[in-house]
LUMTOR-397385 format. One record per residue (C-alpha): residue number from 1; chain; x negated, y negated, z negated. Coordinates in steps of 0.5 Angstrom, whole numbers, always signed. Each point is the difference from the previous one (the first is absolute). Example, Ala and Ser with C-alpha at 12.3 -4.5 7.8 and 13.67 -1.06 7.14 Angstrom:
<pts>
pt kolkol: 1	zator: A	x: -25	y: +9	z: -16 $
pt kolkol: 2	zator: A	x: -2	y: -7	z: +2 $
</pts>
This chain:
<pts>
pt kolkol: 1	zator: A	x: +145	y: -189	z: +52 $
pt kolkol: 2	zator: A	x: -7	y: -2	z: -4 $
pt kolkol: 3	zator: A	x: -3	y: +5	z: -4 $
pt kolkol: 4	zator: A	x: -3	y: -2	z: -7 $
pt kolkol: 5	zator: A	x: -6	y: +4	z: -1 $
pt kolkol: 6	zator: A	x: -2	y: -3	z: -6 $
pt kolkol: 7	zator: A	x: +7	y: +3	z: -2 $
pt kolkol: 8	zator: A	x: -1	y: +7	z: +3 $
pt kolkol: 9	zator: A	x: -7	y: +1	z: -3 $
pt kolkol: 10	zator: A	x: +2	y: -1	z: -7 $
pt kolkol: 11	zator: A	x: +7	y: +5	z: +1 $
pt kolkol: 12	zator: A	x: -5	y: +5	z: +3 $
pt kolkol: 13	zator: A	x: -5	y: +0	z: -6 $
pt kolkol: 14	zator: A	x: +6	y: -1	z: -5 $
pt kolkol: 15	zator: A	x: +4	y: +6	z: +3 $
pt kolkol: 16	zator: A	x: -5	y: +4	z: -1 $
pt kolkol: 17	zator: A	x: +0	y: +0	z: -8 $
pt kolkol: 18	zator: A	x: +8	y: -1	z: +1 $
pt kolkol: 19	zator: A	x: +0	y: +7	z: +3 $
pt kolkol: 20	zator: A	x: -6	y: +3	z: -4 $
pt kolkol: 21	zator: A	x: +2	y: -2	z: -7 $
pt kolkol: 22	zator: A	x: +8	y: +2	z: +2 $
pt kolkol: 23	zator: A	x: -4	y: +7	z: +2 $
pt kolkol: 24	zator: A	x: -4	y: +1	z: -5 $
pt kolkol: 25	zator: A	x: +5	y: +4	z: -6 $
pt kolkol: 26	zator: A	x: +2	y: +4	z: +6 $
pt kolkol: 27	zator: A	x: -7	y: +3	z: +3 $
pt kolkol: 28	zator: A	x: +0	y: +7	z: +0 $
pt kolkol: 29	zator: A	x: +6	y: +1	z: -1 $
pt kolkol: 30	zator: A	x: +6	y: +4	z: +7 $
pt kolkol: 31	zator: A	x: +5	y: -6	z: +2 $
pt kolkol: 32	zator: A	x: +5	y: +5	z: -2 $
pt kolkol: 33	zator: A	x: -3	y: -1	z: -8 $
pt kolkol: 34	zator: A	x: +0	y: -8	z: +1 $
pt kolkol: 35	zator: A	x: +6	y: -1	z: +2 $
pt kolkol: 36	zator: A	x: +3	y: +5	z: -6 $
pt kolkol: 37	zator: A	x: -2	y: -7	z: -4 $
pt kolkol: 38	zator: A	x: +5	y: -5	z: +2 $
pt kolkol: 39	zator: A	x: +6	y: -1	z: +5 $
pt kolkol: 40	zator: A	x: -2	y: -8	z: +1 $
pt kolkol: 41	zator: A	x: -7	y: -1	z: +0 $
pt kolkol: 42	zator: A	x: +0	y: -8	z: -1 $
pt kolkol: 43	zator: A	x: +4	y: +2	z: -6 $
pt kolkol: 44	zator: A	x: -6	y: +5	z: -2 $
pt kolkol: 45	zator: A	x: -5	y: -6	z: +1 $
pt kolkol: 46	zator: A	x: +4	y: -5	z: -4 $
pt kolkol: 47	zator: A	x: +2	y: +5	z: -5 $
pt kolkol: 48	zator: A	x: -8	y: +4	z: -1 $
pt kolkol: 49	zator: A	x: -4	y: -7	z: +2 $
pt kolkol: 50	zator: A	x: -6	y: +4	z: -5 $
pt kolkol: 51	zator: A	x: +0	y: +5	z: +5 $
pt kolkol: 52	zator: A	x: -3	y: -3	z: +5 $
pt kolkol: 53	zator: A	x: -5	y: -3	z: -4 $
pt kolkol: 54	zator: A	x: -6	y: +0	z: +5 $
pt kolkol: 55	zator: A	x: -2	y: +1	z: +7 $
pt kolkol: 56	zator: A	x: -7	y: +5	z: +1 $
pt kolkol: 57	zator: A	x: -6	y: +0	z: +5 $
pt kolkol: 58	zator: A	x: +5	y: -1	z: +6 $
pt kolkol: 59	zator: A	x: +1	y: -7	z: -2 $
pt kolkol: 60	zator: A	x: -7	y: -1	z: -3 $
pt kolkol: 61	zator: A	x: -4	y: +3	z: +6 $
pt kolkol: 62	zator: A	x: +4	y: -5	z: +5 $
pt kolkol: 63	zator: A	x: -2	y: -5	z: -4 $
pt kolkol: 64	zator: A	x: -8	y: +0	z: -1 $
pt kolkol: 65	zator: A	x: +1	y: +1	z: +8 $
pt kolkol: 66	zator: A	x: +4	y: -6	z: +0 $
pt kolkol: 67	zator: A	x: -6	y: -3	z: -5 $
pt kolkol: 68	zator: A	x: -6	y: +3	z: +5 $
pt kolkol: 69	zator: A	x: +3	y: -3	z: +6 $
pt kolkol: 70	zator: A	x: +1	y: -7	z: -3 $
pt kolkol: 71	zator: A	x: -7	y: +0	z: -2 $
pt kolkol: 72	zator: A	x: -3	y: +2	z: +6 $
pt kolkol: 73	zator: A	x: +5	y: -4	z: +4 $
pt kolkol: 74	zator: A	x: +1	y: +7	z: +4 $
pt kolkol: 75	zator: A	x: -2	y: +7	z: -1 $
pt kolkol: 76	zator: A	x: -7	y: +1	z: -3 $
pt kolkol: 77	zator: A	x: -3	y: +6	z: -3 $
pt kolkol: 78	zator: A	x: -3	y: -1	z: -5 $
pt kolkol: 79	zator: A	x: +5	y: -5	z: -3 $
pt kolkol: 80	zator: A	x: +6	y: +6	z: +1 $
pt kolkol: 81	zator: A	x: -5	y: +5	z: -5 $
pt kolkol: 82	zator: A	x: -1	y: -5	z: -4 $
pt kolkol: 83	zator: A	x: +7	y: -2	z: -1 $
pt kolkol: 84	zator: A	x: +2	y: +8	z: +0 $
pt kolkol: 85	zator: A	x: -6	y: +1	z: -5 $
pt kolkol: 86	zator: A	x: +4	y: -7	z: -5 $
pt kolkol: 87	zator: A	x: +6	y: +5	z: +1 $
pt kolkol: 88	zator: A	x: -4	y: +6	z: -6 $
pt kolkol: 89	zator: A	x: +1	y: -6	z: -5 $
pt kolkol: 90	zator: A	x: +7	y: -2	z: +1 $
pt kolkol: 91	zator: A	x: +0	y: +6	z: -2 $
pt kolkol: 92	zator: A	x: +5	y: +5	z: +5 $
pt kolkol: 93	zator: A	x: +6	y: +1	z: +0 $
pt kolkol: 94	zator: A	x: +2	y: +7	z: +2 $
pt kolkol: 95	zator: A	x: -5	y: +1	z: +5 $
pt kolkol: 96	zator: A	x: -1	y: +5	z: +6 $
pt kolkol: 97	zator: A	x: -6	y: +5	z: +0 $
pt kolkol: 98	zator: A	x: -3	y: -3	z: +6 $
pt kolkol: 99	zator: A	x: +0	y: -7	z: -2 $
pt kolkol: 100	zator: A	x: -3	y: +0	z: -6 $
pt kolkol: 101	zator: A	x: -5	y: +5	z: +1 $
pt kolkol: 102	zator: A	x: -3	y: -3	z: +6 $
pt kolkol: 103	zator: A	x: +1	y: -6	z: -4 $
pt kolkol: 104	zator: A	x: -4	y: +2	z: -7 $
pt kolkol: 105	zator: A	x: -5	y: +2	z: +5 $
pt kolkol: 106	zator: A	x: -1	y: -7	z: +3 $
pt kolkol: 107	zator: A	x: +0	y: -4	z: -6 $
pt kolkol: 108	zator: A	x: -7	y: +6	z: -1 $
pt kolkol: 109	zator: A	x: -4	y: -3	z: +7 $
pt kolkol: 110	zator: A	x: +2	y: +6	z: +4 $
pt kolkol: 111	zator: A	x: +2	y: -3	z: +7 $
pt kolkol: 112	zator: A	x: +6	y: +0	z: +2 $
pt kolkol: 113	zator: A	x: -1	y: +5	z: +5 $
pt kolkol: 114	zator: A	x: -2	y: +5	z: -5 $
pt kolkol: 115	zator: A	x: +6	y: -2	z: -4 $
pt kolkol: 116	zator: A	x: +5	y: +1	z: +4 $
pt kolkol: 117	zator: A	x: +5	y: +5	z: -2 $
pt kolkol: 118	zator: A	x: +1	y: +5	z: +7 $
pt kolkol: 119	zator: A	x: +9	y: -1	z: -2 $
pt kolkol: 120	zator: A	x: +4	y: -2	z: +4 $
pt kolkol: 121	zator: A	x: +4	y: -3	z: -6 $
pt kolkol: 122	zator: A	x: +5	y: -6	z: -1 $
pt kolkol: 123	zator: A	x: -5	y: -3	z: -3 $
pt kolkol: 124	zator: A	x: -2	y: -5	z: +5 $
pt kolkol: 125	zator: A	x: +7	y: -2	z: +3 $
pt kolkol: 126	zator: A	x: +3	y: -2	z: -6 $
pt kolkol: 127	zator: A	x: -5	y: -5	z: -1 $
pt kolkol: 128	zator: A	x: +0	y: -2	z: +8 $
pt kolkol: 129	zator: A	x: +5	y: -6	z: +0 $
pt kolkol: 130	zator: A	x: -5	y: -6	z: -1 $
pt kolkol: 131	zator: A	x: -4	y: +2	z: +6 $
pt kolkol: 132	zator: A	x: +7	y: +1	z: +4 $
pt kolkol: 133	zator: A	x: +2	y: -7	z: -2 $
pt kolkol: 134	zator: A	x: -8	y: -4	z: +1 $
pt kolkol: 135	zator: A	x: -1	y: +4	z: +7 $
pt kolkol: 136	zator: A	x: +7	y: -1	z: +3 $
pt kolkol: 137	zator: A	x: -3	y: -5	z: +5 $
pt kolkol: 138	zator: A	x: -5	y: +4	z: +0 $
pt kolkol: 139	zator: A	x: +2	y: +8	z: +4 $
pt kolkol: 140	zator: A	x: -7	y: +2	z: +1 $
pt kolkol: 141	zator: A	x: -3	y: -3	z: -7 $
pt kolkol: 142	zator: A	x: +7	y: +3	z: -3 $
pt kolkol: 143	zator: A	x: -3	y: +8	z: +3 $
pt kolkol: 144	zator: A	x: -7	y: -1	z: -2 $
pt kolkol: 145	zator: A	x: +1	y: -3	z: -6 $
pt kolkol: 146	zator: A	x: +6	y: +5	z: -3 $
pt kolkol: 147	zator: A	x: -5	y: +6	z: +2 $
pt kolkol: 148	zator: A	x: -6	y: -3	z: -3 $
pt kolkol: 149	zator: A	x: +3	y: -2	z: -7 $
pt kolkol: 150	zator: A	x: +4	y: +7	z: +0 $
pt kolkol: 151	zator: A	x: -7	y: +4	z: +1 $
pt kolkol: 152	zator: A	x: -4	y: -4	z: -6 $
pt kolkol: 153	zator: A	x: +3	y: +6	z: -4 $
pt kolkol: 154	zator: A	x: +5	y: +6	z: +4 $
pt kolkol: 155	zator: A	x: -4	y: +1	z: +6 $
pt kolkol: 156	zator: A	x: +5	y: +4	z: +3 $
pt kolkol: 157	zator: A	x: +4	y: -1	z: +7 $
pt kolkol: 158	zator: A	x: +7	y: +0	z: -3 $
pt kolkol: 159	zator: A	x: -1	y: -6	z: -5 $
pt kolkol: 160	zator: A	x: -3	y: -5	z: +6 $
pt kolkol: 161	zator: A	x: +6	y: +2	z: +4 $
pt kolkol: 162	zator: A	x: +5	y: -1	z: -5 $
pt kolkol: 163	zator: A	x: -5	y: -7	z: -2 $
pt kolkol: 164	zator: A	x: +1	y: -2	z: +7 $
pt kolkol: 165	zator: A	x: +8	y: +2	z: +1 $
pt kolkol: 166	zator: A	x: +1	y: -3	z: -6 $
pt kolkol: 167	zator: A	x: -4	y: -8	z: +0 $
pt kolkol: 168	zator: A	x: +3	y: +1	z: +8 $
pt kolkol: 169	zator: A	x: +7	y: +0	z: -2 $
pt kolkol: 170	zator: A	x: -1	y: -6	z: -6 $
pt kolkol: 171	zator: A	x: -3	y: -3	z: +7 $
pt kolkol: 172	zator: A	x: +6	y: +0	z: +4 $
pt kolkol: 173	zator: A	x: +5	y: +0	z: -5 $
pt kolkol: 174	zator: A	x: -2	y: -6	z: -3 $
pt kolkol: 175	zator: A	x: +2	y: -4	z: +6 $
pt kolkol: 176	zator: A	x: +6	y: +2	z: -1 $
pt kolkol: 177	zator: A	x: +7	y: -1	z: -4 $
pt kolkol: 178	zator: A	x: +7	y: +3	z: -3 $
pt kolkol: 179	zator: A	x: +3	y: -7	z: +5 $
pt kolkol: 180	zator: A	x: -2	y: +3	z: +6 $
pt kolkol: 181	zator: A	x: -3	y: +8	z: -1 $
pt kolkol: 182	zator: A	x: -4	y: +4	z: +3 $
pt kolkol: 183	zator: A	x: -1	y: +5	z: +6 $
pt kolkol: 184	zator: A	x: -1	y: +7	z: -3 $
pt kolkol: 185	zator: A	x: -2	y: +2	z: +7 $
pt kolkol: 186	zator: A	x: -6	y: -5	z: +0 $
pt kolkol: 187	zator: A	x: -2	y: +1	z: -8 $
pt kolkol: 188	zator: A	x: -2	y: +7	z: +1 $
pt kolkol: 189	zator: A	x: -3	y: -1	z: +7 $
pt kolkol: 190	zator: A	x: -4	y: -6	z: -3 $
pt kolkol: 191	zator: A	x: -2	y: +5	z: -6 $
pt kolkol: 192	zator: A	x: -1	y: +7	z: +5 $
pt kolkol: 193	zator: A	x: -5	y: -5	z: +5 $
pt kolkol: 194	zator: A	x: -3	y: -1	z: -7 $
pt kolkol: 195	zator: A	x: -3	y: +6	z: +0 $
pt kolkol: 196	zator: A	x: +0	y: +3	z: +6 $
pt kolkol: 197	zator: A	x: -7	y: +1	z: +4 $
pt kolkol: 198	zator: A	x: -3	y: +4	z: -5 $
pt kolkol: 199	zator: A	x: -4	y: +6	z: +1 $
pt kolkol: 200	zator: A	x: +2	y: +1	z: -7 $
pt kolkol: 201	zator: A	x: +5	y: +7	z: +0 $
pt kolkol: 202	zator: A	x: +3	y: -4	z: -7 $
pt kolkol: 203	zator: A	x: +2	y: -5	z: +4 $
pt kolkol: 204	zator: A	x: +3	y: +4	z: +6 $
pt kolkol: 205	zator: A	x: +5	y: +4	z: -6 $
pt kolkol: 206	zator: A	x: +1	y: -7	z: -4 $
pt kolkol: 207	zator: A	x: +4	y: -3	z: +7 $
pt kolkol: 208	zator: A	x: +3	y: +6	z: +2 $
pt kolkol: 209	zator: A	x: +3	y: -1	z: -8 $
pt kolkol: 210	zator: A	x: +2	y: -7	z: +1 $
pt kolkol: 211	zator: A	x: +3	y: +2	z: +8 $
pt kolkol: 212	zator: A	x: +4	y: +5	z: -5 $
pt kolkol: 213	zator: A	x: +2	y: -5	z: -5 $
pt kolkol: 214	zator: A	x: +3	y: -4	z: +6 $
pt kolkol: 215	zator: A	x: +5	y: +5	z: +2 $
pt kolkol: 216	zator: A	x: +3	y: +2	z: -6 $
pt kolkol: 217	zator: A	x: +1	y: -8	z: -3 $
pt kolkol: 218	zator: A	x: +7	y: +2	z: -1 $
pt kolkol: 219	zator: A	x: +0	y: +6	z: -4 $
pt kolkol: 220	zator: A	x: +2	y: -2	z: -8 $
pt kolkol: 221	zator: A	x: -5	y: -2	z: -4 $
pt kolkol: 222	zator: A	x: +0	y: +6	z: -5 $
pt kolkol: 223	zator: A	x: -1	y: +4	z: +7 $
pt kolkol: 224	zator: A	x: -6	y: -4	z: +2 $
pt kolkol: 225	zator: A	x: -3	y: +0	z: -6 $
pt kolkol: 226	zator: A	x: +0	y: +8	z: +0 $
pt kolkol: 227	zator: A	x: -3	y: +1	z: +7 $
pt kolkol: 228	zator: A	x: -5	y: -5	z: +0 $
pt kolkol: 229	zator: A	x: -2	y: +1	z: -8 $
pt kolkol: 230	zator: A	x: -6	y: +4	z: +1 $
pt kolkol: 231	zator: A	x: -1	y: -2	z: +8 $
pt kolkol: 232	zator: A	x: -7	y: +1	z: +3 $
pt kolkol: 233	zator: A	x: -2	y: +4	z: -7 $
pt kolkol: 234	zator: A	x: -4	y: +6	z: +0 $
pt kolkol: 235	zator: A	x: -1	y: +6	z: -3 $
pt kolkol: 236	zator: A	x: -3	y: +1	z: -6 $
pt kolkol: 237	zator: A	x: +2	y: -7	z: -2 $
pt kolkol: 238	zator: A	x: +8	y: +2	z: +2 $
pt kolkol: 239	zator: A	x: +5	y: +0	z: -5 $
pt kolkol: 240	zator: A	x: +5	y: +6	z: +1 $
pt kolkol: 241	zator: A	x: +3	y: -2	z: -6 $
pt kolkol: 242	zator: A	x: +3	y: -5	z: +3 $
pt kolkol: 243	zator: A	x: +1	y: +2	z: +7 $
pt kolkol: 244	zator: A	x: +8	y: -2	z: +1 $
pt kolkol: 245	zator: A	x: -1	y: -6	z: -5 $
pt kolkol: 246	zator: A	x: -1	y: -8	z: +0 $
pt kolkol: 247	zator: A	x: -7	y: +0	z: -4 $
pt kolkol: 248	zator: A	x: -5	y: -5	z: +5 $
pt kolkol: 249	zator: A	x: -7	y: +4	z: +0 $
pt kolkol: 250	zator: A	x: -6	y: -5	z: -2 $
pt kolkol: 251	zator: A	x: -3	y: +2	z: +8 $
pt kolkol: 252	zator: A	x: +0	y: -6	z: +3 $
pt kolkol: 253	zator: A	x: +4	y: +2	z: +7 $
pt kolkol: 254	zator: A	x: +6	y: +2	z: -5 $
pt kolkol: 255	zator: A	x: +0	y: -7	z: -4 $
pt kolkol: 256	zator: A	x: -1	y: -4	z: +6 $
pt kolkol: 257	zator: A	x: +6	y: +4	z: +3 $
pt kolkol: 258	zator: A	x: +5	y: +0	z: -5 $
pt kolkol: 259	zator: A	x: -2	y: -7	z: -2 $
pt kolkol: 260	zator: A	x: +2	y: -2	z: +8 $
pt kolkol: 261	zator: A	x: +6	y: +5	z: +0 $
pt kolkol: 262	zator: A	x: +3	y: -4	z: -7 $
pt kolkol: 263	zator: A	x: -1	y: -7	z: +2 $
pt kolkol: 264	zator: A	x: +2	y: +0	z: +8 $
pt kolkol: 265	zator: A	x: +7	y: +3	z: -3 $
pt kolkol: 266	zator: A	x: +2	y: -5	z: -5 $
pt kolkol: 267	zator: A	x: -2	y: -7	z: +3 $
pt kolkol: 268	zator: A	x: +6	y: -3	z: -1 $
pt kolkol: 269	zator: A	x: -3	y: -1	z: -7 $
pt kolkol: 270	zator: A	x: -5	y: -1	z: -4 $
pt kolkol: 271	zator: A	x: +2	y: +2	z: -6 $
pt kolkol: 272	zator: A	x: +4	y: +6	z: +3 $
pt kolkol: 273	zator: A	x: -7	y: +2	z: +3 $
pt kolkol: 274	zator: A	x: -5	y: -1	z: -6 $
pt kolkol: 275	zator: A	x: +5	y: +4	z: -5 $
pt kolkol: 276	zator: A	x: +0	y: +6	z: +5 $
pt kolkol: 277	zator: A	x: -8	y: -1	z: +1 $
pt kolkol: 278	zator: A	x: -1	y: +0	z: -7 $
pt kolkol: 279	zator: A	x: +5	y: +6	z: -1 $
pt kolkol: 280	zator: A	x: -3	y: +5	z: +6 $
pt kolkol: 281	zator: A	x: -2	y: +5	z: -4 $
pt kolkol: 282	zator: A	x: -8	y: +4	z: -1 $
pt kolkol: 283	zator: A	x: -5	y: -7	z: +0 $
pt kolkol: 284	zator: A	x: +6	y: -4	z: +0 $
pt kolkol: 285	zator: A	x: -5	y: -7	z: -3 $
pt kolkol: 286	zator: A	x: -4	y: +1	z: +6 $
pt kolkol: 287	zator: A	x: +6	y: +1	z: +6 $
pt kolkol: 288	zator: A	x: +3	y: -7	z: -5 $
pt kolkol: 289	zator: A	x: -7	y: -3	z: +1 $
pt kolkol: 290	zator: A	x: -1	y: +1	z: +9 $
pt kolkol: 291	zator: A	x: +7	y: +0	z: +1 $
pt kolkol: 292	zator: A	x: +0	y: -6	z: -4 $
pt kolkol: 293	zator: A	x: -5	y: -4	z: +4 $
pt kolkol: 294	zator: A	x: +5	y: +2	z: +5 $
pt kolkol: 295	zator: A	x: +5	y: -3	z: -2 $
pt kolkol: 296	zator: A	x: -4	y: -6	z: -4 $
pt kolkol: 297	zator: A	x: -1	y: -2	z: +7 $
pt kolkol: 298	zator: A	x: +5	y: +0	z: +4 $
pt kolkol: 299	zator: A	x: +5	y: -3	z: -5 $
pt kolkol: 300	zator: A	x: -5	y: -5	z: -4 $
pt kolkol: 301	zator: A	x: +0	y: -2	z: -7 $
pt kolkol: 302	zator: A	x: +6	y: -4	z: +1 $
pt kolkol: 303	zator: A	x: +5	y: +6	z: +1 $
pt kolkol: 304	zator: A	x: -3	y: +3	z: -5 $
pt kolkol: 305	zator: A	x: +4	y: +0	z: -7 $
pt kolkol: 306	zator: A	x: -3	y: -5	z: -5 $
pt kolkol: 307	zator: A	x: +1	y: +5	z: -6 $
pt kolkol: 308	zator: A	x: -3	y: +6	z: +4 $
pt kolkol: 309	zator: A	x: -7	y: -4	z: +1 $
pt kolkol: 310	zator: A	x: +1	y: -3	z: -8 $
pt kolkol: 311	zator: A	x: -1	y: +7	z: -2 $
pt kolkol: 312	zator: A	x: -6	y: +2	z: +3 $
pt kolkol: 313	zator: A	x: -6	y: -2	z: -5 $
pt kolkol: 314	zator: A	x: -5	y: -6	z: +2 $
pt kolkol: 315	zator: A	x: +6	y: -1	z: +6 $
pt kolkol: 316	zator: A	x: -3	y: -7	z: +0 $
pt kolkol: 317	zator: A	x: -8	y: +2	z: +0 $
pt kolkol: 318	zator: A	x: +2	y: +4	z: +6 $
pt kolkol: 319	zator: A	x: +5	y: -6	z: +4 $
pt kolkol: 320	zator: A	x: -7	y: -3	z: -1 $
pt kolkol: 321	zator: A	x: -5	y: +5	z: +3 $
pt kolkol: 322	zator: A	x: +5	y: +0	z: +6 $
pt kolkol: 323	zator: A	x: +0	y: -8	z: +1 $
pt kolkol: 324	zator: A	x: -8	y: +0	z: +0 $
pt kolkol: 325	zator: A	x: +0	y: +6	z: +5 $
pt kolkol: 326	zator: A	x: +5	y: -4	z: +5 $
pt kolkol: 327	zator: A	x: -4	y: -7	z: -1 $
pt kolkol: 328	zator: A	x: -6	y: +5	z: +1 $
pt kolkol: 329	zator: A	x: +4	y: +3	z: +7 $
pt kolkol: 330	zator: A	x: +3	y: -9	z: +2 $
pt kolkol: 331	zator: A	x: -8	y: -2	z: -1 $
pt kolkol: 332	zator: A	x: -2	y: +6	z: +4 $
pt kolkol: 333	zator: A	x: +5	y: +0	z: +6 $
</pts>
């Protein structure tokens, strides 16, 4: 069976603001409170579209990373400040520290290598899906490029590795399809290889956390969201409060995990998984905005309802950008 990647890189991108915007009212919030909010979320949405009005600097941020790559026809530095920096002017939607911190600092001339926030935020994985997408040829450039465009402004190892994670999975998956699935076995040990090697000690936890995520795939979805909310986070950036319940942690290692966790127990459905992504609890826009490049990528825009990519604003400019990345990806490949 063929695939159309032309239709896979614009399911990816438009996933993204799918679970983004679907997650944005929700961020912040314990599962728990989310779901006290409605019986049917399809209902919600139908009945409350105001509420989900926009997405925020996960979508944004994909975007001027997809725009850096077609202008410089791959990864180059100074089109990726430029384009992060074009960011300030949007302006933001809910952004993270670590983000625009260093970001406000390149618009002034520092260097990257000054800028760079020392976080091991979600910051740079949220906004990994074009690079996963224009290096899936490419496994070598995908490693170099994620790490490279991760460390512009959080230079922490944890967000490299999630970065890494992430685009390698959008890699595999989107040569893949709902006709004929996929090998969980062979996914995690195409991410886990990914990383492995490293003298980073980050790393080394990250894989032991995935190799955990494999063993408990069969737990329910409320459970695995509670023990995997706040994995690899520690002290003093814990949050007891919500030991024991479903709030994703902003941490890299914790949004990767519960992102995977959710979108490799409800693939029998896009609709099913973006609702259950966008619904996790904690940073619920951004567990919409991975696991949505997840899903975009292994189901493709045209398993992707009409009335959820209508509901995302600009969803025509965003089809649009993913067109030019993947006739970018055709020349080059």
């Amino acid at each position: 069976m063929s695939i159309d990647l032309l239709d896979k890189f614009q399911g990816t991108l438009i996933s993204v603001a799918i679970g983004d915007t679907l997650g944005c009212p929700f961020q912040g919030k314990l599962r728990k409170d989310i779901y006290s909010y409605f019986k049917d979320f399809r209902e919600f949405i139908n009945e409350y579209k105001d509420v989900f009005k926009t997405y925020t600097d996960d979508t944004q941020l994909t975007l001027h990373t997809a725009k850096a790559l077609i202008q410089g026809n791959g990864f180059n530095t100074n089109n990726f400040i430029s384009e992060y920096v074009r960011w300030l002017d949007d302006p933001p939607i809910g952004p993270g520290y670590g983000c625009i911190s260093s970001i406000r600092k390149l618009k002034y001339g520092v260097s990257w290598k000054e800028a760079a926030s020392n976080s091991g935020g979600n910051g740079t994985v949220m906004r990994i899906a074009p690079i996963g997408l224009f290096y899936s040829q490419d496994l070598k450039g995908l490693k170099t490029t994620a790490i490279k465009s991760s460390i512009i402004t959080h230079s922490h190892p944890a967000a490299s590795a999630g970065a890494i994670v992430i685009a390698r999975a959008i890699a595999y998956l989107i040569n893949k399809s709902p006709e004929t699935g996929f090998s969980k076995d062979e996914l995690f040990e195409v991410m886990i290889s990914s990383i492995s090697g490293s003298q980073e000690d980050i790393w080394e936890e990250f894989i032991e956390i995935l190799y955990k995520l494999k063993e408990n795939l069969n737990i329910p979805i409320e459970a695995g969201l509670i023990k995997f909310s706040q994995a690899g986070v520690k002290s003093p950036y814990f949050i007891e409060q919500f030991l024991g319940q479903a709030f994703v942690h902003p941490y890299t290692i914790s949004t990767v995990i519960c992102s995977l966790f959710i979108f490799l127990n409800t693939l029998s459905s896009y609709e099913d998984c973006i609702f259950k992504l966008a619904t996790a609890g904690g940073d619920s826009d951004t567990v919409g905005a991975i696991g949505g490049s997840l899903a975009g990528a292994y189901f493709g825009l045209k398993n992707i309802p009409d009335e959820l990519t209508k509901l995302v604003k600009n969803y025509k400019k965003i089809l649009r950008i993913s067109e030019e990345l993947y006739y970018k990806f055709e020349k080059r490949y």
